[in-house]
LOLO-671603 format. One record per atom (N, C-alpha, C): atom name; residue in three letters; x, y, z. Coordinates in steps of 0.2 Angstrom, whole numbers, plus 5000, padded with zeros to 4 digits. Example, Ala and Ser with C-alpha at 12.3 -4.5 7.8 and 13.67 -1.06 7.14 Angstrom:
BEGIN
@atom = N rest = ALA u = 5066 v = 4972 w = 5039
@atom = CA rest = ALA u = 5062 v = 4978 w = 5039
@atom = C rest = ALA u = 5066 v = 4984 w = 5039
@atom = N rest = SER u = 5064 v = 4989 w = 5035
@atom = CA rest = SER u = 5068 v = 4995 w = 5036
@atom = C rest = SER u = 5064 v = 5000 w = 5039
! end
This chain:
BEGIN
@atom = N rest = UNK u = 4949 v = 5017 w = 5051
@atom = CA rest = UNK u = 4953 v = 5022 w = 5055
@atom = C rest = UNK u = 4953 v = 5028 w = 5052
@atom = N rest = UNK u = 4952 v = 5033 w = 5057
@atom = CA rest = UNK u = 4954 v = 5041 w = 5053
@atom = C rest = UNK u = 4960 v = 5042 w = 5051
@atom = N rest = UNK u = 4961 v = 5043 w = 5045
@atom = CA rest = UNK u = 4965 v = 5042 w = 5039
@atom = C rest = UNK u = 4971 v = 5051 w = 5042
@atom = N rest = UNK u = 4965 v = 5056 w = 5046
@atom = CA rest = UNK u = 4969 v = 5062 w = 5048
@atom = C rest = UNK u = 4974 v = 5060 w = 5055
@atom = N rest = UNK u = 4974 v = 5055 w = 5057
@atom = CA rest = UNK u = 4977 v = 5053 w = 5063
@atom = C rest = UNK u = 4985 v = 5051 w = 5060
@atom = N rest = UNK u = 4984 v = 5048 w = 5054
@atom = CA rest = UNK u = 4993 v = 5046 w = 5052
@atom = C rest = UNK u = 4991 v = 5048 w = 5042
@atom = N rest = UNK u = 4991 v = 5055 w = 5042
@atom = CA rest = UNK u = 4989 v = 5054 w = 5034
@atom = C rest = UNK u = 4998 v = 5053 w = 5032
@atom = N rest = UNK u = 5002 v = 5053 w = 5035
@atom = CA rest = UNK u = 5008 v = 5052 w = 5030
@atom = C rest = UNK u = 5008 v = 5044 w = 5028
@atom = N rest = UNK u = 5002 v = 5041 w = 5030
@atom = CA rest = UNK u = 5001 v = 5033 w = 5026
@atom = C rest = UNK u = 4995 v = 5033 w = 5024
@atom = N rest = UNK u = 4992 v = 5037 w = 5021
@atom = CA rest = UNK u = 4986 v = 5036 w = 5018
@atom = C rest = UNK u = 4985 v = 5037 w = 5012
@atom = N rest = UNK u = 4981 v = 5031 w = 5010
@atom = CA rest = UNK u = 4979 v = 5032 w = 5003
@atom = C rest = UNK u = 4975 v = 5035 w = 4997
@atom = N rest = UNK u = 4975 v = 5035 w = 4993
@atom = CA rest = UNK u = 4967 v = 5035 w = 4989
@atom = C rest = UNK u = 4968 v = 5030 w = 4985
@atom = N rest = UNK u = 4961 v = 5028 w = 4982
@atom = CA rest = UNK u = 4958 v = 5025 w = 4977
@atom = C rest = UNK u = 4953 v = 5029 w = 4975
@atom = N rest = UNK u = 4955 v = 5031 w = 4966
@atom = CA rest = UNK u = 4947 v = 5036 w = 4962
@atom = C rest = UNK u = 4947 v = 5031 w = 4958
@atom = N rest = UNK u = 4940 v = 5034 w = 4958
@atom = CA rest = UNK u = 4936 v = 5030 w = 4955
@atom = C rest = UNK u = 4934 v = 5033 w = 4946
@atom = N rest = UNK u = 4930 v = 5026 w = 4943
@atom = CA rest = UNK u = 4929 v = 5030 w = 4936
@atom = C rest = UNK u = 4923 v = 5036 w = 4937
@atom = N rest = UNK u = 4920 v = 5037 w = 4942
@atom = CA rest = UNK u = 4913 v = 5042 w = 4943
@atom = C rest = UNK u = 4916 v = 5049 w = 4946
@atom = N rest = UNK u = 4923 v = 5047 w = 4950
@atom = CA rest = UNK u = 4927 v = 5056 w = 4952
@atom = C rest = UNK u = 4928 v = 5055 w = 4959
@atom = N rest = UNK u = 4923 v = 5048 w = 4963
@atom = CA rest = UNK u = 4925 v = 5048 w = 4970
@atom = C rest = UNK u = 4933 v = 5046 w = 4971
@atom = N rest = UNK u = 4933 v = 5050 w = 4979
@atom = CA rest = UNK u = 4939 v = 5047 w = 4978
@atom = C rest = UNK u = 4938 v = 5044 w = 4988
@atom = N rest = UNK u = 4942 v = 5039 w = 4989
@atom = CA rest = UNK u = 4942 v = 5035 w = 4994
@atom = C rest = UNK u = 4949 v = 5034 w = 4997
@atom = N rest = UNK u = 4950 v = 5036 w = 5003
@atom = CA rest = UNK u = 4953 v = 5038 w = 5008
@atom = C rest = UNK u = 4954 v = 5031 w = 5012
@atom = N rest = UNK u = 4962 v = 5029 w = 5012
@atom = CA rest = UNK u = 4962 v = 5022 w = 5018
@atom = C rest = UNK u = 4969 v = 5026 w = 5021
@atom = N rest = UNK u = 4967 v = 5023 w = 5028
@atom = CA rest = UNK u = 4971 v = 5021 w = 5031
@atom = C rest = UNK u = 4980 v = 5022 w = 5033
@atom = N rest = UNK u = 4982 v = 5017 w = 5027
@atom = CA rest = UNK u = 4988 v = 5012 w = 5028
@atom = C rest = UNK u = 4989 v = 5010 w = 5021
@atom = N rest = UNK u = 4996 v = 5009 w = 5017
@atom = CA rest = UNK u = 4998 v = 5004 w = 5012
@atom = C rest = UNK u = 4994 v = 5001 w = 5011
@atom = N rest = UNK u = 4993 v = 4997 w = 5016
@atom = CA rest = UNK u = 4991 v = 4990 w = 5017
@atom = C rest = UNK u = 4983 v = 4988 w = 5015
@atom = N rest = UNK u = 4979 v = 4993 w = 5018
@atom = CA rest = UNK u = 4972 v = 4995 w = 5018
@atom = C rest = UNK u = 4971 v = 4997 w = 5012
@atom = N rest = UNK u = 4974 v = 5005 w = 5006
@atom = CA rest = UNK u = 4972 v = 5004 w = 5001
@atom = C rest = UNK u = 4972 v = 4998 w = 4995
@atom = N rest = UNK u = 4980 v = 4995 w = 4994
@atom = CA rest = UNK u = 4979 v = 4989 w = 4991
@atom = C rest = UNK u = 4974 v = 4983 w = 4995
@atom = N rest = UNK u = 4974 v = 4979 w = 4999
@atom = CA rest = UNK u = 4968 v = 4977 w = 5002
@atom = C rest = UNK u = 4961 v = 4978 w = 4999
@atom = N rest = UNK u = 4959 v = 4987 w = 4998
@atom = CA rest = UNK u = 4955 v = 4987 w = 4996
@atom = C rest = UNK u = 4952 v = 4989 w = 4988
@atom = N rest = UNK u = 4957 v = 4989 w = 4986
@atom = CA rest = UNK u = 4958 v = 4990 w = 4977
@atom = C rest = UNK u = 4957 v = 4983 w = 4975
@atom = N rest = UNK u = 4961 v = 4976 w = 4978
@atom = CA rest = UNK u = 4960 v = 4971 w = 4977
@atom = C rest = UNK u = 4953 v = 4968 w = 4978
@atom = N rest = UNK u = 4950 v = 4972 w = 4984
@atom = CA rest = UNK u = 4942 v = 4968 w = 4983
@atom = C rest = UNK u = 4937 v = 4974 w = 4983
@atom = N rest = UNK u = 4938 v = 4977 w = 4979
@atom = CA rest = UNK u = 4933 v = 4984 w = 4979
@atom = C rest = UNK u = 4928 v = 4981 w = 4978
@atom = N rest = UNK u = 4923 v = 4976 w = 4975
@atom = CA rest = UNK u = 4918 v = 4975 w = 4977
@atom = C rest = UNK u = 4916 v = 4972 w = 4982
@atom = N rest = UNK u = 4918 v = 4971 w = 4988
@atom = CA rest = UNK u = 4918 v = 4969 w = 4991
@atom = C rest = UNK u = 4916 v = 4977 w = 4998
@atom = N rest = UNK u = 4922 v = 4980 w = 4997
@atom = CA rest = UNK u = 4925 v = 4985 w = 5001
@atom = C rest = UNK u = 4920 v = 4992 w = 4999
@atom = N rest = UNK u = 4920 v = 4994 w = 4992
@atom = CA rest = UNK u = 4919 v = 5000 w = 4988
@atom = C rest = UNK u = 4911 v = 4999 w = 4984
@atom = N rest = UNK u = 4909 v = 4994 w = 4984
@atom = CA rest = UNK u = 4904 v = 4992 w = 4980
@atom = C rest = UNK u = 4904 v = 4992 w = 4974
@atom = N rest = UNK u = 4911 v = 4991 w = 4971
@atom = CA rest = UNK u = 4911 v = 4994 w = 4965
@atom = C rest = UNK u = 4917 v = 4988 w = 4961
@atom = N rest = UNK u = 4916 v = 4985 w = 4954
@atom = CA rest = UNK u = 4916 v = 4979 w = 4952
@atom = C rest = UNK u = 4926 v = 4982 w = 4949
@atom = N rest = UNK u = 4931 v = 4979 w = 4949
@atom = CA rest = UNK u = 4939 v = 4982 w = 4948
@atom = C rest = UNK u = 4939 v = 4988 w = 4944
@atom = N rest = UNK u = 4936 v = 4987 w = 4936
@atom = CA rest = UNK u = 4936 v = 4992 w = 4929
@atom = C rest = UNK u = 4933 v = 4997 w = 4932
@atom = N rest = UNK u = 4930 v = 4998 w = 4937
@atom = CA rest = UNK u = 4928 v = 5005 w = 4940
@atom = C rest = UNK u = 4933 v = 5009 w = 4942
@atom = N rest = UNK u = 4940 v = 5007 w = 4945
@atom = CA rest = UNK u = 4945 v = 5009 w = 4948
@atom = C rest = UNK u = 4949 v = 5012 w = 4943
@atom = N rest = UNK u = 4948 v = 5019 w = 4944
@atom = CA rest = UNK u = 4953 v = 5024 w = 4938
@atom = C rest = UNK u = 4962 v = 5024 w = 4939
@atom = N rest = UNK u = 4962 v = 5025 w = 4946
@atom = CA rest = UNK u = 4969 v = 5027 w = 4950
@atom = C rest = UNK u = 4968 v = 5025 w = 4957
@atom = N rest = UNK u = 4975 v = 5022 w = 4958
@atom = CA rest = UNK u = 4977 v = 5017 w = 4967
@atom = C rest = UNK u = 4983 v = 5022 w = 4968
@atom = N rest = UNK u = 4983 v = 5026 w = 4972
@atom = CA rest = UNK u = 4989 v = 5029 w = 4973
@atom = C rest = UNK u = 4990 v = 5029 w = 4981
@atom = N rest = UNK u = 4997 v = 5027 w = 4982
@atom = CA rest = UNK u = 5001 v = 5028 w = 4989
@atom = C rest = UNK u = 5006 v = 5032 w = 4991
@atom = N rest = UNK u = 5008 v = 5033 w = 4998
@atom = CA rest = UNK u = 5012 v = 5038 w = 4998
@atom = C rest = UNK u = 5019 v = 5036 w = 4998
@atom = N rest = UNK u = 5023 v = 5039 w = 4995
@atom = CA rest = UNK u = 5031 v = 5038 w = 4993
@atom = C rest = UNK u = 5035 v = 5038 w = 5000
@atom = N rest = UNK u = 5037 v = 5034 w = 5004
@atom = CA rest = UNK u = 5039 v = 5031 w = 5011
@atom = C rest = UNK u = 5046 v = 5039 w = 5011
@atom = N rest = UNK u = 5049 v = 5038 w = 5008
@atom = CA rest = UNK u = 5055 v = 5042 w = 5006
@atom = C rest = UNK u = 5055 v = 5049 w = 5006
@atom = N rest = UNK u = 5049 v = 5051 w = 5001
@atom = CA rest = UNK u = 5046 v = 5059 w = 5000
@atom = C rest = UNK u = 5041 v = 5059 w = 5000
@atom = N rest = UNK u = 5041 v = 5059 w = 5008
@atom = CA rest = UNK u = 5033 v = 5063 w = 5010
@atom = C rest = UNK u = 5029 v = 5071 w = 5006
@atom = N rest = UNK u = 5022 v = 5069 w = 5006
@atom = CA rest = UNK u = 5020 v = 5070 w = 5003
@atom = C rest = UNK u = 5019 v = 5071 w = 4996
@atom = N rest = UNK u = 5023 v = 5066 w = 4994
@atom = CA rest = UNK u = 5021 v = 5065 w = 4986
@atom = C rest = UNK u = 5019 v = 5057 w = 4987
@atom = N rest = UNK u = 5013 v = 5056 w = 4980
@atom = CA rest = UNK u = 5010 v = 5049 w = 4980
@atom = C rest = UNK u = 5012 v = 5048 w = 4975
@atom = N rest = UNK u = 5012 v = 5041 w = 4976
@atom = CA rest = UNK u = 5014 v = 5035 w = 4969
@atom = C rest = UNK u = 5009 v = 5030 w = 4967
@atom = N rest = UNK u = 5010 v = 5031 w = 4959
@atom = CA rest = UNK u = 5003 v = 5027 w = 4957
@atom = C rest = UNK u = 5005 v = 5020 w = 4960
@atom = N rest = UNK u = 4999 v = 5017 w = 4962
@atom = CA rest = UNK u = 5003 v = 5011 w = 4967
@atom = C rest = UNK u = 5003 v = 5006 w = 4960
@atom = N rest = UNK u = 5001 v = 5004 w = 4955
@atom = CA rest = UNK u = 5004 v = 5000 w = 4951
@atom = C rest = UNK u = 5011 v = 5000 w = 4946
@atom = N rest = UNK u = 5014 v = 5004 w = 4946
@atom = CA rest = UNK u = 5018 v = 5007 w = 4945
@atom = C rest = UNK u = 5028 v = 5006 w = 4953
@atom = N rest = UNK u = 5023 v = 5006 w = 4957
@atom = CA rest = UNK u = 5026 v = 5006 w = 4966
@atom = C rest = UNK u = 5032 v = 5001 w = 4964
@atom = N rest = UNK u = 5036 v = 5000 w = 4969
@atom = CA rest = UNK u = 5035 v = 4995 w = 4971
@atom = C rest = UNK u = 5036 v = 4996 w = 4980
@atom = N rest = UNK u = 5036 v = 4989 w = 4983
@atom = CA rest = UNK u = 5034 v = 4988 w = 4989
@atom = C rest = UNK u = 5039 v = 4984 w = 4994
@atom = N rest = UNK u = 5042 v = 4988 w = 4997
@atom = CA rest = UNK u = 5047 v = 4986 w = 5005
@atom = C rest = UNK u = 5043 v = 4980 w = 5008
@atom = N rest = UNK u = 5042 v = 4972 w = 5010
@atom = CA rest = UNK u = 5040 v = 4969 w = 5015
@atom = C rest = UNK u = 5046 v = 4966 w = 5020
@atom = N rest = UNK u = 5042 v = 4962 w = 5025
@atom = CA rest = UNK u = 5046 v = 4960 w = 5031
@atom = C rest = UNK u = 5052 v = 4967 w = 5035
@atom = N rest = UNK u = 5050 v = 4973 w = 5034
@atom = CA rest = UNK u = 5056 v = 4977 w = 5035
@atom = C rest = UNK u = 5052 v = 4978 w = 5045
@atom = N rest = UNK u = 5056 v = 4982 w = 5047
@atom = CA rest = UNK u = 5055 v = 4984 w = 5053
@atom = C rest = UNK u = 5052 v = 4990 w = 5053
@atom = N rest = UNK u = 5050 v = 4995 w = 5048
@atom = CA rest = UNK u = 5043 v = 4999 w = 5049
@atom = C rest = UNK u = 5036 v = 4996 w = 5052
@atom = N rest = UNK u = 5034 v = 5000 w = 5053
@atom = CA rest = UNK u = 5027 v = 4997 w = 5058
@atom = C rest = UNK u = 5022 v = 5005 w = 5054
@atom = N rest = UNK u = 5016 v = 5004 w = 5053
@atom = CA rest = UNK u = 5011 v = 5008 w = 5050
@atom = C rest = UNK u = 5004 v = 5007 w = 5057
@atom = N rest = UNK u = 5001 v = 5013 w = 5054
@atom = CA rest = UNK u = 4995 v = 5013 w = 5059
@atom = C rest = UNK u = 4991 v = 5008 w = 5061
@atom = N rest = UNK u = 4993 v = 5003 w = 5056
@atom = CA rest = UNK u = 4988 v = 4998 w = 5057
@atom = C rest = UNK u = 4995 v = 4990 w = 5060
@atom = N rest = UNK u = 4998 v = 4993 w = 5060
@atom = CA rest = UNK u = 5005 v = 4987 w = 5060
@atom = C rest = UNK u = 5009 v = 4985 w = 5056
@atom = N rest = UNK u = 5011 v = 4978 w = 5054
@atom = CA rest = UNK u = 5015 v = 4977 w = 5049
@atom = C rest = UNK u = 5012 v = 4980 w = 5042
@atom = N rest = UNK u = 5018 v = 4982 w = 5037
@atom = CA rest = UNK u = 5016 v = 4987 w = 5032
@atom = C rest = UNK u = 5020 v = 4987 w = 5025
@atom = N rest = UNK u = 5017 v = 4987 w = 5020
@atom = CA rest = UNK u = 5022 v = 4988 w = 5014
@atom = C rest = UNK u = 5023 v = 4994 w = 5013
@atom = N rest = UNK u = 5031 v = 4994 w = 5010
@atom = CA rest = UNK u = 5032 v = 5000 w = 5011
@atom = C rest = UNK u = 5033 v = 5003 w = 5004
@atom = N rest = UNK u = 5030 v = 5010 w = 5000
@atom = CA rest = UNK u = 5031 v = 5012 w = 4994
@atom = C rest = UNK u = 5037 v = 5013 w = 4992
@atom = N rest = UNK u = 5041 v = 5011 w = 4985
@atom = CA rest = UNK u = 5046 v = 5016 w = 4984
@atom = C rest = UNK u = 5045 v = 5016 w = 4977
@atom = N rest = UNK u = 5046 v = 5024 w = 4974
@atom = CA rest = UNK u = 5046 v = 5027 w = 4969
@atom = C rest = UNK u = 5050 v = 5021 w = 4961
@atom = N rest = UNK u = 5055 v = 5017 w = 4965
@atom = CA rest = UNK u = 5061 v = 5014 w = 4961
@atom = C rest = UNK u = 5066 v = 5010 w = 4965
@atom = N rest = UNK u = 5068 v = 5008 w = 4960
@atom = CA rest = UNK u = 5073 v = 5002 w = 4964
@atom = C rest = UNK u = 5079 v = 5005 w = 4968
@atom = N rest = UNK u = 5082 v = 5010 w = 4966
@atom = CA rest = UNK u = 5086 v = 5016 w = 4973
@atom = C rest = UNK u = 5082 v = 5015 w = 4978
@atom = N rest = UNK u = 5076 v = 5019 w = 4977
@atom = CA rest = UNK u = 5073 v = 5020 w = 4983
@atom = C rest = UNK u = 5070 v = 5015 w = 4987
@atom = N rest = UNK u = 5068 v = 5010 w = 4984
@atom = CA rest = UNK u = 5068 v = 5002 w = 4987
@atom = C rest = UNK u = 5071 v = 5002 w = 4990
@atom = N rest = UNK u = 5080 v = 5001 w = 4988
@atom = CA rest = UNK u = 5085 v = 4998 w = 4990
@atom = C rest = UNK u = 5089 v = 5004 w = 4997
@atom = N rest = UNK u = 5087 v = 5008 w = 4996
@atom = CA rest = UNK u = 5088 v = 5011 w = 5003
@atom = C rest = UNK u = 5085 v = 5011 w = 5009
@atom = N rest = UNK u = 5079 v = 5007 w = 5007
@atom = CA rest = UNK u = 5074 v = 5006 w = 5015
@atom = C rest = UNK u = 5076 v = 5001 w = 5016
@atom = N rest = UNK u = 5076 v = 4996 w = 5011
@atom = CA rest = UNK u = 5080 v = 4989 w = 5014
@atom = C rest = UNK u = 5085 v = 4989 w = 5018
@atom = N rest = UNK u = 5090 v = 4994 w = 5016
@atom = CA rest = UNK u = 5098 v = 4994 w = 5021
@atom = C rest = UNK u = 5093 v = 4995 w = 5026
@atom = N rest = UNK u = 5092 v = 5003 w = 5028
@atom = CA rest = UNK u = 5090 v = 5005 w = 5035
@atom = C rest = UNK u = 5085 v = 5000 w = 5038
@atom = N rest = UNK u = 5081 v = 4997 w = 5036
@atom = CA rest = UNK u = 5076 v = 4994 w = 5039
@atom = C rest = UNK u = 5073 v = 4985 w = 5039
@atom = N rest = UNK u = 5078 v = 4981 w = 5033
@atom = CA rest = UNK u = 5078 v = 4977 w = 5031
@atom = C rest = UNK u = 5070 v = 4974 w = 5026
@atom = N rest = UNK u = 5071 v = 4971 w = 5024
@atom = CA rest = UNK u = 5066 v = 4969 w = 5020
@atom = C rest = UNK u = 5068 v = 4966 w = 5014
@atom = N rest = UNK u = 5060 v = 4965 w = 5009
@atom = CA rest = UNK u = 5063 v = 4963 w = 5001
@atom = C rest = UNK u = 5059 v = 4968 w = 5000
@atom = N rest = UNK u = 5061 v = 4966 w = 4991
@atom = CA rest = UNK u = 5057 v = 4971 w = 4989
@atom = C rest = UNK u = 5052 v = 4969 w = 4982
@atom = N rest = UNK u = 5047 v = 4971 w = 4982
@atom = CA rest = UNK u = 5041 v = 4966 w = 4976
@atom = C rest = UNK u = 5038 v = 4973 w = 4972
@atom = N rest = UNK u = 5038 v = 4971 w = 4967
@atom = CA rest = UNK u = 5032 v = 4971 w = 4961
@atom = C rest = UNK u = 5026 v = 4973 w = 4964
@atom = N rest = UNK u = 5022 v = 4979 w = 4961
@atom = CA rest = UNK u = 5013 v = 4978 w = 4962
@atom = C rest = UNK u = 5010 v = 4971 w = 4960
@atom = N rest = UNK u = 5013 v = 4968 w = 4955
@atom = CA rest = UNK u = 5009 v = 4962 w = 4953
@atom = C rest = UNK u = 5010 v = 4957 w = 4958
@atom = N rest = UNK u = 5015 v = 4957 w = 4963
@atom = CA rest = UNK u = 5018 v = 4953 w = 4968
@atom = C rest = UNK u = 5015 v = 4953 w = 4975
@atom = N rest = UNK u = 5009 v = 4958 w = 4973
@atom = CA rest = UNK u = 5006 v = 4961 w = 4981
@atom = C rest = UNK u = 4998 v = 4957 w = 4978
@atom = N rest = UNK u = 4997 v = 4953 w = 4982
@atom = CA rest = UNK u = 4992 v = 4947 w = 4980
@atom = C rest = UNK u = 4988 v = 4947 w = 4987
@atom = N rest = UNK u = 4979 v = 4945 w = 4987
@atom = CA rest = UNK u = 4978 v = 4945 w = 4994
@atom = C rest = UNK u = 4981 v = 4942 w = 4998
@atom = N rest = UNK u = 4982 v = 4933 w = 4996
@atom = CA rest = UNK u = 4986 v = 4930 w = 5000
@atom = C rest = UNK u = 4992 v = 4935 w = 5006
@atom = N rest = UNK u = 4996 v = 4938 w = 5002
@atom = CA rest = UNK u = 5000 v = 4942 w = 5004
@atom = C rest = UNK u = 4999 v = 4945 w = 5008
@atom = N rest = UNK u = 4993 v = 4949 w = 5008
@atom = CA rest = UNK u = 4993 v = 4954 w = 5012
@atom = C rest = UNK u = 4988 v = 4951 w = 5018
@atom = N rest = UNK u = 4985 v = 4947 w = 5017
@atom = CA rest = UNK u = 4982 v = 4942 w = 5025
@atom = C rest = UNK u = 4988 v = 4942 w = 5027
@atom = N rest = UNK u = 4991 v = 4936 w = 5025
@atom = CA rest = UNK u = 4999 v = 4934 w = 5029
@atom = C rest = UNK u = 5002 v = 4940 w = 5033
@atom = N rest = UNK u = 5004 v = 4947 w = 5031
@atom = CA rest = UNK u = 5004 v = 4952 w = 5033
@atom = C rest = UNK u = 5001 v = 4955 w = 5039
@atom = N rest = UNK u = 4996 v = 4954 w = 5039
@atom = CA rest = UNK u = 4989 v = 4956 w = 5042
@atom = C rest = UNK u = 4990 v = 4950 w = 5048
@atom = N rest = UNK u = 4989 v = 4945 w = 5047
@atom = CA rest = UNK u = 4989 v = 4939 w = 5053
@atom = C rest = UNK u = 4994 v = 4938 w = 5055
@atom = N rest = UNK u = 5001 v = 4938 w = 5052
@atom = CA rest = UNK u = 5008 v = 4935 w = 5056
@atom = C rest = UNK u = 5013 v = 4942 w = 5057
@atom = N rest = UNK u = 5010 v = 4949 w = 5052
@atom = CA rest = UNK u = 5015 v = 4952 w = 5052
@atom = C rest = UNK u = 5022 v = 4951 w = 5048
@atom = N rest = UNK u = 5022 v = 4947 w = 5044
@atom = CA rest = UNK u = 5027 v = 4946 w = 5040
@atom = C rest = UNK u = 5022 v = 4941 w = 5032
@atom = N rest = UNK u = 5027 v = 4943 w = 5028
@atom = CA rest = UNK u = 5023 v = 4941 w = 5021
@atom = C rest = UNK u = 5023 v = 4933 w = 5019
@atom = N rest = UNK u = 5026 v = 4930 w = 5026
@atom = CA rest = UNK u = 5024 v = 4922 w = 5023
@atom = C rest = UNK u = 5023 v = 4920 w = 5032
@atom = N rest = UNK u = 5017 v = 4916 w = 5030
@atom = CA rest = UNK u = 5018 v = 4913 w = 5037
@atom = C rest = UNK u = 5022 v = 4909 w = 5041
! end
């Protein structure tokens, strides 16, 4: 998807050689970090920075392993169901009121996960 169509959910991944790669959606950069060689041609230890956009404060990006992530909430992204960044546990904890959800850890954000997400729209089937 052209990533200039909704860049307030687009991401990058750099790389260790300087490139940098453009997704989508939350969901499509982790997705694609998780299987860079698959997606990027490029084996994980290539991957310098995963960064996403901060739900909260547009236009500022968060290192996404450092993130954490809004699921099951009632946002919808370019591509549909969607994790949602937040800088910290405040800012977690405020998407959740307005929007419902939980909230998880990068190391919580597993492929599993994110098929589930992908097929049913919610993080467990």
């Amino acid at each position: 998807m052209d990533t200039s169509l909704h860049p307030e959910w687009a991401g990058i991944i750099e790389l260790a050689s300087g490139a940098q790669h453009y997704t989508c959606s939350v969901r499509c950069t982790l997705a694609t970090a998780l299987h860079s060689e698959k997606f990027l041609g490029v084996a994980p230890d290539q991957i310098r920075k995963v960064r996403v956009p901060d739900y909260l404060h547009p236009g500022t990006l968060l290192d996404a392993p450092k993130a954490l992530f809004v699921v099951d909430s009632d946002v919808r992204g370019p591509m549909g169901a969607e994790l949602i960044p937040a800088a910290n546990e405040a800012d977690a904890q405020t998407i959740t009121t307005r929007h419902g959800g939980r909230t998880l850890h990068h190391a919580d954000v597993t492929p599993p996960l994110l098929m589930a997400i992908k097929q049913h729209g919610k993080s467990t089937p």
